[in-house]
C-alpha positions in Angstrom: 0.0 0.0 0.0 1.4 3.4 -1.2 2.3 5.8 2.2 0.6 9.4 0.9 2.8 11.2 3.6 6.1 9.3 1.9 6.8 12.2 -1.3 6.6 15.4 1.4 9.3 13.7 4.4 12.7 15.2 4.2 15.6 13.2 2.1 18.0 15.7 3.1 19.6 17.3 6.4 21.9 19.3 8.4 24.5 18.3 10.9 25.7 21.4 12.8 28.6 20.2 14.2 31.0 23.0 14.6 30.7 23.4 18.5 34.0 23.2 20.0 33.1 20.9 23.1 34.8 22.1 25.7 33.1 20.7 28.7 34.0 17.2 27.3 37.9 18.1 27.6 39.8 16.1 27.3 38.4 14.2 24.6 37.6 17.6 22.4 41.8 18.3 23.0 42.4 16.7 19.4 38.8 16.3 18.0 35.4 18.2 17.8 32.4 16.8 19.5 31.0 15.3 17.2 34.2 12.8 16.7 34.0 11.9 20.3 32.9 8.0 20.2 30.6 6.3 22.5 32.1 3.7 24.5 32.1 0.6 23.5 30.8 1.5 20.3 34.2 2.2 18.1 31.9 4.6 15.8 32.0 8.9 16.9 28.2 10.4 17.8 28.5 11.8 13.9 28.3 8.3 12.2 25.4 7.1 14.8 23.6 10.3 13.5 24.5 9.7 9.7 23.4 6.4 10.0 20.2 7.1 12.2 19.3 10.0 9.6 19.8 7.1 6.9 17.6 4.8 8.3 15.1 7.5 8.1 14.6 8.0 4.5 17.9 10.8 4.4 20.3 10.0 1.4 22.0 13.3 1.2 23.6 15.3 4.7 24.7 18.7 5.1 27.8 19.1 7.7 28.6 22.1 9.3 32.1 22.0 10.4 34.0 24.2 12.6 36.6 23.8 16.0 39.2 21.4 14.0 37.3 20.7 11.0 39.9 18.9 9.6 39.9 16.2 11.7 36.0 15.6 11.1 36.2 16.0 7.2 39.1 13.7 6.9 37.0 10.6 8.8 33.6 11.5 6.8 36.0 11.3 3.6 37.4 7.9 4.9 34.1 6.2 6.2 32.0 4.0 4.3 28.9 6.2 4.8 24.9 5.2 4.1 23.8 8.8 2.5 25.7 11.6 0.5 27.8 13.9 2.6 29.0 17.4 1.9 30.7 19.3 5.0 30.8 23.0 4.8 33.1 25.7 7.2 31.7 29.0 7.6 34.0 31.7 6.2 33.8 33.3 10.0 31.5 32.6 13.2 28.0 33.6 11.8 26.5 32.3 15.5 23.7 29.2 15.4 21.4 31.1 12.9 23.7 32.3 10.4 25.7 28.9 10.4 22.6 27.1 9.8 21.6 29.6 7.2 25.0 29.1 5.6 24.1 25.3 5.4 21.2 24.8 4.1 22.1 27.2 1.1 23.8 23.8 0.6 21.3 21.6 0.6 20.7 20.0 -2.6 17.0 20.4 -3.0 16.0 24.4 -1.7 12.6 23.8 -3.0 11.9 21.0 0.0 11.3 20.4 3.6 14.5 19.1 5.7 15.8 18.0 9.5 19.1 19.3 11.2 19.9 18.4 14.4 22.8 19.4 16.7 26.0 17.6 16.4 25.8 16.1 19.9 22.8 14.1 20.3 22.2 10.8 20.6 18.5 9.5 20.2 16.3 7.3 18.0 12.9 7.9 17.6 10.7 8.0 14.3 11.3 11.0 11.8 9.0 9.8 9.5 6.8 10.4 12.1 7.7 14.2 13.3 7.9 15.1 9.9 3.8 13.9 9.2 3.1 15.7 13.0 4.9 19.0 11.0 3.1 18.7 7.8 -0.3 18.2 10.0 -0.2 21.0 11.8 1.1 23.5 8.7 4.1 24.8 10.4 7.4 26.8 9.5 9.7 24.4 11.7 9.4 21.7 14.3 11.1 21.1 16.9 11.5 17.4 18.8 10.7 17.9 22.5 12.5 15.7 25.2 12.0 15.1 28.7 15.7 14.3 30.4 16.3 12.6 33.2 17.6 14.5 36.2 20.5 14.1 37.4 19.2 13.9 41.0 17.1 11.3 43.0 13.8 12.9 44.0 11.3 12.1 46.8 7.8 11.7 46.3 5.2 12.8 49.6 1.6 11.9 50.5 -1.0 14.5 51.1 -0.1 14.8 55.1 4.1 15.8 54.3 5.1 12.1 54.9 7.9 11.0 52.2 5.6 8.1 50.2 8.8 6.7 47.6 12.2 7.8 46.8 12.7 8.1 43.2 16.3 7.9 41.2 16.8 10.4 38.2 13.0 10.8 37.4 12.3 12.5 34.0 11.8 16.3 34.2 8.2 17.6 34.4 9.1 20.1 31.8 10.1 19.5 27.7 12.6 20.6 26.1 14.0 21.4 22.9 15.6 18.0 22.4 17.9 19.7 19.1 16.3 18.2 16.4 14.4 19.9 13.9 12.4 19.6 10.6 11.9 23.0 8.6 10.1 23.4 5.9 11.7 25.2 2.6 10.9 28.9 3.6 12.4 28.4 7.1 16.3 29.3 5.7 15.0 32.6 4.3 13.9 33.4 7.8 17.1 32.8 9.1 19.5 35.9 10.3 22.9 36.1 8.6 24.2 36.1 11.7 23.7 35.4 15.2 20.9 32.9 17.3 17.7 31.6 15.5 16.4 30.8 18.7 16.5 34.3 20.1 14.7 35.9 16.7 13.2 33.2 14.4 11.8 31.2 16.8 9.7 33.9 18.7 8.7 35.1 15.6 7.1 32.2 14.3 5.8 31.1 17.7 4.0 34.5 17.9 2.7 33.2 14.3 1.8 30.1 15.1 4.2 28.3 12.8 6.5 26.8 15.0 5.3 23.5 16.3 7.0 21.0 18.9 6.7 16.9 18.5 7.1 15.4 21.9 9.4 12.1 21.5 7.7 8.9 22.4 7.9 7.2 26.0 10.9 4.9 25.7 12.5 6.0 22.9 16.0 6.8 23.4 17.1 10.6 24.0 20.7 11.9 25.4 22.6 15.4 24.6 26.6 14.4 24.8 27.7 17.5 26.7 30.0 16.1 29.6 32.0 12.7 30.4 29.4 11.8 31.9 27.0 11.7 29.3 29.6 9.4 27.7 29.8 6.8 30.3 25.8 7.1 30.9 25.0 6.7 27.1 27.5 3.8 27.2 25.6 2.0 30.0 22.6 2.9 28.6 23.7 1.8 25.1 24.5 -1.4 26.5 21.0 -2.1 28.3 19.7 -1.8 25.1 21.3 -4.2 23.3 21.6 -6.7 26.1 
């Protein structure tokens, strides 16, 4: 049976991995963050993403290099990769706005919809399935929403103050923007050449009510690779998955 969402899902996205990672030092010391590998995984957040993305219906991925971009375009060049890659480097900082901007001018098809997420993250969940929530509800951009896991225990009480249940890293009450995106075509003209799309585009088309937010499934797998950490919890994680 023919899928009638299939022909308007993104085939292309952007990576933006030019962040220089410095609250995973020491690992960033000779690599950017997105070359940092998962333990026990021998494969760098990037090539989980590129291969995620694949799964997904991508075939062609903008990278946005940055902090030593060298060392990330010489492994993309060297891998045995499932969908076209093209890496860019900004001709000077343009901030998150204007270096997304500057990507998606190279996407290979300006005339439809695409994803980008941040360099860091490390999830799987269904894209096919954000990008039909985005089409539904006629928005500019989407934005997946996560709830992490904080990284305290918490108590719960009963009505009269008495502690009921101790809890260990309970989600967050709160979503938030989990750093991956689907846009539709006119979202790059609404870009700034330079500085944060968060701080102009995204109120704008909030006040418009363009801008829409997918909350990821219970269950499915969610984790921004900020600190070593996050590397040894993704790895134990990682490893509950498979086992």
């Amino acid at each position: 049976m023919t899928d009638p969402n299939a022909a308007a899902r993104p085939v292309q996205a952007v990576i933006l991995a030019g962040g220089q990672g410095s609250r995973l030092r020491p690992y960033t010391d000779d690599r950017p963050k997105p070359m940092v590998e998962i333990p026990g995984t021998g494969t760098p957040i990037i090539g989980h993403q590129i291969a995620w993305l694949a799964q997904e219906g991508v075939t062609d991925v903008v990278v946005s290099c940055g902090h030593l971009a060298e060392v990330l375009e010489k492994w993309l060049e060297g891998a045995d990769l499932p969908a076209r890659v093209t890496t860019v480097v900004e001709p000077e900082p343009l901030g998150r706005g204007g270096g997304l901007k500057y990507a998606a001018a190279h996407l290979p098809h300006p005339d439809r919809s695409w994803y980008a997420t941040n360099g860091d993250i490390w999830t799987r969940f269904s894209l096919r399935d954000m990008a039909d929530f985005h089409t539904g509800r006629g928005a500019t951009a989407t934005l997946a929403l996560a709830r992490p896991r904080l990284p305290w225990g918490a108590v719960r009480t009963d009505g009269f103050g008495y502690i009921s249940d101790f809890i260990e890293a309970p989600p967050s009450t709160f979503e938030i923007n989990a750093g991956v995106y689907v846009f539709s075509p006119e979202f790059a003209e609404q870009l700034p050449e330079r500085g944060d799309h968060e701080r102009s585009t995204f109120p704008q088309l909030a006040r418009e009510r363009r801008l829409a937010g997918f909350s990821i499934p219970h269950g499915a797998y969610w984790r921004a690779i900020d600190t070593a950490k996050d590397l040894t919890e993704a790895a134990k994680e990682l490893a509950a998955l498979n086992g």
